[in-house]
VMD Tcl script that draws the C-alpha trace (Angstrom):
set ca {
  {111.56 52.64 -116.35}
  {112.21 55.61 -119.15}
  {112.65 58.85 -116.79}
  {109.78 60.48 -119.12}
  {107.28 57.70 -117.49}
  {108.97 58.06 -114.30}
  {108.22 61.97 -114.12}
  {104.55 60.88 -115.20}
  {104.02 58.45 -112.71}
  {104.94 61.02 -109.88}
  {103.40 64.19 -111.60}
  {100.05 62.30 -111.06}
  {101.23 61.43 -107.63}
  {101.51 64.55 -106.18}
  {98.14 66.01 -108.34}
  {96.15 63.50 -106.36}
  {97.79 64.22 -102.82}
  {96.04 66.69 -100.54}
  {97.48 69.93 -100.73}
  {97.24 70.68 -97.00}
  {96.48 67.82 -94.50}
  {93.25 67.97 -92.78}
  {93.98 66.44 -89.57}
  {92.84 68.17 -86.43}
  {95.95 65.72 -84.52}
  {99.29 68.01 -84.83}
  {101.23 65.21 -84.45}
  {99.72 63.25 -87.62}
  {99.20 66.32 -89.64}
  {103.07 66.90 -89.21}
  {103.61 63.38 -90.50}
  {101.57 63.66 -93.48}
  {102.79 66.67 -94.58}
  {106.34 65.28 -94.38}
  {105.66 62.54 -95.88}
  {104.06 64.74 -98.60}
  {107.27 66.99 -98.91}
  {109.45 63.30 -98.96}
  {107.58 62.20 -102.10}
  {108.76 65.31 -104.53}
  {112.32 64.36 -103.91}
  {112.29 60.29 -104.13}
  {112.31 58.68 -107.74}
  {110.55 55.17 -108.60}
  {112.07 52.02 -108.04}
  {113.40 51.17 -111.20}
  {115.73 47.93 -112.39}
  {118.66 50.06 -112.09}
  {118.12 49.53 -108.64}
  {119.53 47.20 -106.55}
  {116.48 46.26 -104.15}
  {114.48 46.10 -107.49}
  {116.94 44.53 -109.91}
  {114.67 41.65 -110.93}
  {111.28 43.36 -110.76}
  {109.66 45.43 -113.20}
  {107.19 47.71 -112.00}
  {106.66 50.10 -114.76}
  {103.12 48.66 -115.76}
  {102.26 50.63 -112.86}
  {102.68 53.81 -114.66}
  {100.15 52.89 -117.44}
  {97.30 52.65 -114.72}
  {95.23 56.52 -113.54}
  {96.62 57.12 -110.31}
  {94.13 57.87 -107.72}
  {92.86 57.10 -104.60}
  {89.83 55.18 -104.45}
  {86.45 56.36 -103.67}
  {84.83 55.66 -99.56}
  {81.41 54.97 -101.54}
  {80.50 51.29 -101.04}
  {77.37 49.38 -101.08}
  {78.73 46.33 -99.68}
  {76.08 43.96 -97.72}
  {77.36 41.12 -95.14}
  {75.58 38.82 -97.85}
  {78.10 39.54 -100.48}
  {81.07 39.05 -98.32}
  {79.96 36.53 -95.62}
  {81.76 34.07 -97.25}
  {84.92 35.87 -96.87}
  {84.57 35.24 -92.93}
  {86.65 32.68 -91.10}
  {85.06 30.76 -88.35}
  {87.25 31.44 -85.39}
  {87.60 35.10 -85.13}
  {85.38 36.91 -83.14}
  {86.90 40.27 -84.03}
  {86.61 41.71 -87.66}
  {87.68 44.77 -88.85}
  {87.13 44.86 -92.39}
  {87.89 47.75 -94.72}
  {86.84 48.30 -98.24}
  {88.87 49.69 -100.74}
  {90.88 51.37 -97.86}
  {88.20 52.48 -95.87}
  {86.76 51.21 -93.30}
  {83.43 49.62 -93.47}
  {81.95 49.65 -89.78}
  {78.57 47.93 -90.95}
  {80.87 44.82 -92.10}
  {83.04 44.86 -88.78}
  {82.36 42.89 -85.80}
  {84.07 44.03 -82.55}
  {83.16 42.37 -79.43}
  {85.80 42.47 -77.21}
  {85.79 45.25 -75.12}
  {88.75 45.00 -73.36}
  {90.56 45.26 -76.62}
  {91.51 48.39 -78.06}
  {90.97 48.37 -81.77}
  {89.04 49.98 -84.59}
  {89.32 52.63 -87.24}
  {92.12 54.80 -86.17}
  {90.86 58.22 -86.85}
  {88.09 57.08 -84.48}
  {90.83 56.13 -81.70}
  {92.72 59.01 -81.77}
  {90.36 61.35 -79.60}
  {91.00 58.57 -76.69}
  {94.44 56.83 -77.32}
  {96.15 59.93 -79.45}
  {99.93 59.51 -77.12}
  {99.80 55.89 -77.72}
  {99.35 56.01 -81.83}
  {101.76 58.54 -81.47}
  {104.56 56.71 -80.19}
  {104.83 53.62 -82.77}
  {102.81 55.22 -85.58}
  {105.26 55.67 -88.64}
  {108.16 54.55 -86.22}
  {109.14 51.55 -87.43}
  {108.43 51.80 -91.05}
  {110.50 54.49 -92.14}
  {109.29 56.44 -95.00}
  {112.25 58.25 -95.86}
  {113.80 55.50 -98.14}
  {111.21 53.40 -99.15}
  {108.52 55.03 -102.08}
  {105.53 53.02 -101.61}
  {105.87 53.03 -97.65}
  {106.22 57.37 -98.19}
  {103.12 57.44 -100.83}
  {101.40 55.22 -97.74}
  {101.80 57.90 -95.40}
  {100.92 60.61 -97.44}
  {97.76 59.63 -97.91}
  {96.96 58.14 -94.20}
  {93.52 58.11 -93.29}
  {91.63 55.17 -92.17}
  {93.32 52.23 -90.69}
  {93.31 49.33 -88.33}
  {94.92 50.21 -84.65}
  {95.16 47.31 -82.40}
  {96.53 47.31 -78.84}
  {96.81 44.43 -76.34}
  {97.27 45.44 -72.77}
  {99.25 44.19 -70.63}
  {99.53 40.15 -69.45}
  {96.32 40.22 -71.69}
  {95.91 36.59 -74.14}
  {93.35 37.48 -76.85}
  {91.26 34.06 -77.21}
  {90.09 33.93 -80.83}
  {92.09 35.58 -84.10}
  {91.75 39.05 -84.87}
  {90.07 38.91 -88.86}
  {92.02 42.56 -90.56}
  {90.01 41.45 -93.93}
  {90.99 44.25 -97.24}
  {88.80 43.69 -99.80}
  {89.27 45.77 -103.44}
  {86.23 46.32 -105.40}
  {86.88 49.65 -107.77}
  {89.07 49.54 -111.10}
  {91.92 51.15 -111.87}
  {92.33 53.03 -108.06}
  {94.72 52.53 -105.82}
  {93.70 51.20 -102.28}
  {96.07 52.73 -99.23}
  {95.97 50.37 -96.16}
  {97.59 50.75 -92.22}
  {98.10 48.98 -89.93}
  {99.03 48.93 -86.65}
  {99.44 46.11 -83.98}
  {101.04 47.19 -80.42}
  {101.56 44.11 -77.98}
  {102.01 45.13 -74.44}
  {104.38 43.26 -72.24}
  {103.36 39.59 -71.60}
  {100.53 39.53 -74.36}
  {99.17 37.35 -76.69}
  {97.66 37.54 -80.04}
  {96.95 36.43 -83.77}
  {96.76 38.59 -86.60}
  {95.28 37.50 -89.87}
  {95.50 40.14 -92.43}
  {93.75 39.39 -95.45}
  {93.46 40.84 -99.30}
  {91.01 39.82 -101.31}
  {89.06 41.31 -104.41}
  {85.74 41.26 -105.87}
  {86.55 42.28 -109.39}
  {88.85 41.46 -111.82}
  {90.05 45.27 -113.13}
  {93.55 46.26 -112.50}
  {94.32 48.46 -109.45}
  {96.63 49.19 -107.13}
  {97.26 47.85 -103.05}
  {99.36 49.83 -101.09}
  {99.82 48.44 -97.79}
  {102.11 49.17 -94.79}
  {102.17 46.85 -91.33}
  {103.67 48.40 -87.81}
  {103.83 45.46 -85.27}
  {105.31 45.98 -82.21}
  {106.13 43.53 -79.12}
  {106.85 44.53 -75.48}
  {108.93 42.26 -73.37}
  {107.67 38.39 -73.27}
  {104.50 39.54 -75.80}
  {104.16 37.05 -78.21}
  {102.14 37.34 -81.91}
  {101.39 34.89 -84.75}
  {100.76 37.18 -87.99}
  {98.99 35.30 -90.74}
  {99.09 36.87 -94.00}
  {97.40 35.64 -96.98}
  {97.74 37.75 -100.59}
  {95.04 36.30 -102.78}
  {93.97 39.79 -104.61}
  {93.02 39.23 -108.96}
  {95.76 38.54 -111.42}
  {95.14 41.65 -113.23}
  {96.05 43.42 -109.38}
  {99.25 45.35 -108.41}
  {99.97 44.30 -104.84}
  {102.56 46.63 -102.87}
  {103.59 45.74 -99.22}
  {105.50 46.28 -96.86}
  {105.55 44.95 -92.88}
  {107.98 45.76 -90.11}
  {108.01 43.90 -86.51}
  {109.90 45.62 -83.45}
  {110.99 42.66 -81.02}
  {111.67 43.50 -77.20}
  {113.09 41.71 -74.44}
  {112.43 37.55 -74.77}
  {109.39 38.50 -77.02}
  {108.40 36.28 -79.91}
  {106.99 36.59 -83.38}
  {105.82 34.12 -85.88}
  {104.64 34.67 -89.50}
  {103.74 32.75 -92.49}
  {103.01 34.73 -95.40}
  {100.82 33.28 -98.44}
  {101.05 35.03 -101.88}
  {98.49 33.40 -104.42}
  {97.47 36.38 -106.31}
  {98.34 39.73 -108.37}
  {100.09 40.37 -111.53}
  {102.61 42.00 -109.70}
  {103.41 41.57 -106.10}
  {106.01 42.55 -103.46}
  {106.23 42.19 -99.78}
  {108.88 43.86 -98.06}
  {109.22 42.07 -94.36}
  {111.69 43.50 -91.83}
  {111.97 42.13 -88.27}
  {114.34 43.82 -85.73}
  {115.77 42.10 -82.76}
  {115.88 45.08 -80.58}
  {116.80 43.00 -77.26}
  {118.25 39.96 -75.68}
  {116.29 36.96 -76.11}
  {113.69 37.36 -78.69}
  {112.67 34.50 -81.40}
  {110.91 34.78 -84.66}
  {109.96 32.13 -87.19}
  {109.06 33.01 -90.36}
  {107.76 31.25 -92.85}
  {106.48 31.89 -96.61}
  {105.10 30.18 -99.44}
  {104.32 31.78 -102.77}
  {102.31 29.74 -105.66}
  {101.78 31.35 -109.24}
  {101.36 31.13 -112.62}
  {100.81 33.01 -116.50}
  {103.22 36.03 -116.50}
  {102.80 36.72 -112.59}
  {105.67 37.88 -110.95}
  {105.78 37.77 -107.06}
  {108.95 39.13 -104.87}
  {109.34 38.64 -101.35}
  {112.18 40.85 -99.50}
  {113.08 40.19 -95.85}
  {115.54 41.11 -93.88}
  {115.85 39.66 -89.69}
  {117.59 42.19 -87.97}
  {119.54 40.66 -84.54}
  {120.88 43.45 -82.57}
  {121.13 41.97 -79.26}
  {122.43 38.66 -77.81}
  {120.70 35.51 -77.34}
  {118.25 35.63 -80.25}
  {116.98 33.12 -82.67}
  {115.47 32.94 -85.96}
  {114.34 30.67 -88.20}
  {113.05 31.02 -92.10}
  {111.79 29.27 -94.49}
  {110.42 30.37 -97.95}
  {109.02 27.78 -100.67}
  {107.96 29.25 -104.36}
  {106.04 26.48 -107.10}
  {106.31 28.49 -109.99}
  {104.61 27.61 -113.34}
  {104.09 29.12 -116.68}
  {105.92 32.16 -117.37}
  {105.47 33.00 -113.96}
  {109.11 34.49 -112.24}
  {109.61 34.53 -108.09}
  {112.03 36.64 -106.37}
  {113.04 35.57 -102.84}
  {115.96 37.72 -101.31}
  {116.50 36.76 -97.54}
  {119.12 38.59 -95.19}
  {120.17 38.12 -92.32}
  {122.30 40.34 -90.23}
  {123.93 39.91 -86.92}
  {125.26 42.97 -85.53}
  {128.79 43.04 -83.20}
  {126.27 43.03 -80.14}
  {124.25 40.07 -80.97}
  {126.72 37.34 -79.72}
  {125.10 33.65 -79.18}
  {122.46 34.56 -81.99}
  {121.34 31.26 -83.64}
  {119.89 31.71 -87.41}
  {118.67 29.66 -90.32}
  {117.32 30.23 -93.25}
  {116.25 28.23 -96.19}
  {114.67 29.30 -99.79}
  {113.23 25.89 -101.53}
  {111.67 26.71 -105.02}
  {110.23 23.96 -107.30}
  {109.72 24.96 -111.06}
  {106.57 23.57 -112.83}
  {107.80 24.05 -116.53}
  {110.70 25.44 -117.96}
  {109.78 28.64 -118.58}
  {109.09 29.59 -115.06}
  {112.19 30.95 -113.32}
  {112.83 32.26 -109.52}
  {115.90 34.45 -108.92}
  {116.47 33.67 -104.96}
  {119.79 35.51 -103.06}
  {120.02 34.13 -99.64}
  {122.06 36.15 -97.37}
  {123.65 36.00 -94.16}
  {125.83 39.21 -92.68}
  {127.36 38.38 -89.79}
  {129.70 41.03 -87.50}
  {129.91 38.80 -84.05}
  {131.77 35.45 -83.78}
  {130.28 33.26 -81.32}
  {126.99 32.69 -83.41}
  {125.40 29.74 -85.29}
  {124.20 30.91 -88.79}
  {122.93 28.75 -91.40}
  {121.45 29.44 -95.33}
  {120.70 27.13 -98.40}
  {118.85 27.40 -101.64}
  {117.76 25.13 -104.17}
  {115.60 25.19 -107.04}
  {114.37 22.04 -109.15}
  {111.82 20.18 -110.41}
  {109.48 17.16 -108.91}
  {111.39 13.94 -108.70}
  {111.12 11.18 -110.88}
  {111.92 8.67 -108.61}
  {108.83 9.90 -106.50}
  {106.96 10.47 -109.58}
  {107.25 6.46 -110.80}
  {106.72 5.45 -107.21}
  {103.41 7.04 -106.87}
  {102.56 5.72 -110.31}
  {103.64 2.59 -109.02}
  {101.05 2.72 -106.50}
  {98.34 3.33 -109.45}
  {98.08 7.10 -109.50}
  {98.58 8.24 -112.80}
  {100.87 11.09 -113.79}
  {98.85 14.27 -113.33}
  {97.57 12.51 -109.83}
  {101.19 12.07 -108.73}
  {102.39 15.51 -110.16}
  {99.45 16.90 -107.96}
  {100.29 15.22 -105.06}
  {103.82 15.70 -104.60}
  {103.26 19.78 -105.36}
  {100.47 20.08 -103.09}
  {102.50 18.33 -100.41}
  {105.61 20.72 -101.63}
  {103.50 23.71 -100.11}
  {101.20 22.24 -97.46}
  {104.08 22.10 -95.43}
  {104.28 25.83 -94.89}
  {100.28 26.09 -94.73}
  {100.26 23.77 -91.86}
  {102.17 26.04 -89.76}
  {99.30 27.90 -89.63}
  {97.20 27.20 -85.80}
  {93.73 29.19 -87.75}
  {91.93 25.76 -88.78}
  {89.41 27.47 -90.55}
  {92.53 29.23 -92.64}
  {94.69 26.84 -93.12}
  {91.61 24.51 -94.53}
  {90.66 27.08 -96.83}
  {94.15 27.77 -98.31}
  {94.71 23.71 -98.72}
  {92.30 24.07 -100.68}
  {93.35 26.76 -102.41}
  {96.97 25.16 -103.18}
  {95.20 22.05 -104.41}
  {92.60 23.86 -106.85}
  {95.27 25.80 -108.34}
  {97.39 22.81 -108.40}
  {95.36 21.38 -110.45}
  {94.37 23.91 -112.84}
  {98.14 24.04 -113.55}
  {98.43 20.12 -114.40}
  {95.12 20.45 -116.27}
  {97.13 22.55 -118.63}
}
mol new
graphics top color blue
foreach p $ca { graphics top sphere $p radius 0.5 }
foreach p [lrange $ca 0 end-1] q [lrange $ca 1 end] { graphics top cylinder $p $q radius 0.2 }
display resetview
């Protein structure tokens, strides 16, 4: 980006940013205005930089930059549809805000809800993982996040507590040309058990923007399955970024499904923080046109005795370009850590392209670490069999990719979900070989 858009982009920034936080909370005031101060002296990820080589973000400067209005006249009618079957708990938020008359909490011994409403009674417990694990100092769109904190989702577990049904977080855009801020924040206590699903969806086809920062953490033994599904309009700017604290023996799974946006990143950080602890991660990201979709994660092991496993698949089509880069580090502590991690990327035409950078860091010596790429095409051989078996050659082409990405969709326990984005794959599948 040109440094004269640059300083445009963050002159209208800071003219939309509160001047002087509101909050009666010290605490969160303090953070805000931090946050605020942070902003002036951080520049926009450019491709002169390293994290941000292969995506261009400047067509976020052409779009008026601010924050979208609470006003919404949203019924259930218009978004029942939206709802998955098994959750009994739905917090859904509109544009940012949260919509109370669309939420269904039923749970009482849960803890969760808007979190300016949950401060007056759980203040010392927001406090202490709030804007602790996603650091805002180095990271633009996590800073800009926090800056402008107001609503969000808070949800705590208590202790040797197993929620029964999924928790629904659903974020649904419906203003042009704004730019929606979402939190959240997901605090396991020691033994737990719970699944997230958070959700993006939109109602309009406008550009905007989706700024959205995830805090998860696990006590000891707590475990989590965090379903997230990116499925926002291709005219949409989708910014994101999640980071998981693991404790002692705790474990965290995650597949993450990116169908939507013109532009979309998802920065995913999971830290090891003690002996023990497992996460599995998986991804799958399916687009088309001129979309360009960029996942970052990094798995953090700091202790011994961990284990992680990753896998990230990308069916790319069009002019369409996918960015997977994938560390791993293991730190000198983190002896007997066991790793994998594997980026698979299949490329529908041959202008579609995926730039993918495996990486594996490694500062112990009695570990087992493992990482592959490849990137290709569907197989002939497979193609002619299926033909063989009378399918004909769009029928084949759609079979093989829809199998090609059902593999990380069935990882997925939500049967309501994982129906829904089968189906998903396999209309969008087929729109492609329709082409």
């Amino acid at each position: 980006m040109n440094t004269v858009a640059s300083h445009d982009y963050l002159t209208s920034l800071l003219q939309s940013l509160p001047k002087k936080p509101t909050d009666s909370v010290s605490w969160l005031k303090q953070l805000r205005a931090e946050a605020i101060d942070q902003i002036g002296k951080q520049k926009f990820p450019s491709l002169r930089d390293e994290e941000w080589r292969f995506t261009d973000i400047s067509p976020l400067t052409k779009l008026p930059y601010r924050p979208s209005l609470t006003v919404s006249d949203l019924q259930l009618t218009d978004i029942d549809h939206l709802f998955l079957e098994e959750p009994s708990n739905r917090l859904v938020f509109v544009n940012g805000h949260y919509a109370p008359q669309l939420s269904n909490i039923i749970d009482a011994n849960l803890i969760i809800g808007n979190l300016p409403v949950l401060m007056a009674d759980h203040s010392s417990s927001i406090q202490m993982h709030l804007g602790q694990y996603a650091q805002y100092q180095d990271n633009f769109f996590t800073t800009q996040n926090t800056a402008f904190l107001q609503d969000g989702a808070f949800i705590s577990i208590a202790r040797n507590t197993s929620v029964p049904s999924p928790i629904h977080l659903l974020n649904i855009a419906t203003q042009p040309e704004v730019t929606n801020y979402m939190r959240c924040l997901l605090v396991a206590d020691t033994g737990s058990d719970v699944t997230l699903i958070e959700d993006y969806v939109s109602l309009q086809e406008s550009a905007y923007i989706t700024n959205a920062v995830t805090e998860i953490s696990l006590a000891p033994n707590a475990q989590a399955r965090h379903y997230r599904v990116q499925r926002e309009n291709k005219n949409a700017f989708h910014l994101a970024n999640c980071t998981v604290a693991l404790a002692h023996a705790s474990r965290y799974q995650s597949v993450n499904v990116a169908l939507g946006a013109q532009i979309s990143r998802l920065n995913l950080d999971v830290r090891l923080n003690d002996e023990a602890a497992e996460c599995c991660i998986d991804g799958l990201t399916l687009i088309t046109d001129n979309q360009l979709s960029d996942t970052h994660t990094c798995i953090d092991h700091l202790k011994p005795n961990g284990n992680s496993q990753q896998q990230h698949k990308c069916i790319i089509d069009g002019s369409a370009h996918a960015v997977f880069n994938g560390k791993i580090m293991v730190r000198p502590q983190a002896q007997q850590t066991n790793s994998s991690q594997s980026s698979r990327n299949l490329l529908l035409s041959s202008q579609a392209h995926i730039d993918t950078k495996p990486q594996l860091e490694i500062f112990a010596d009695d570990v087992k670490c493992a990482h592959g790429a490849t990137v290709g095409q569907l197989d002939s051989e497979e193609l002619f069999y299926l033909q063989s078996r009378g399918l004909s050659m769009n029928e084949a082409r759609n079979l093989l990719t829809y199998a090609f990405g059902a593999e990380i969709i069935n990882r997925i326990s939500v049967s309501s979900l994982r129906q829904r984005l089968e189906q998903a794959v396999l209309n969008q599948t087929q729109q492609i070989q329709d082409r």
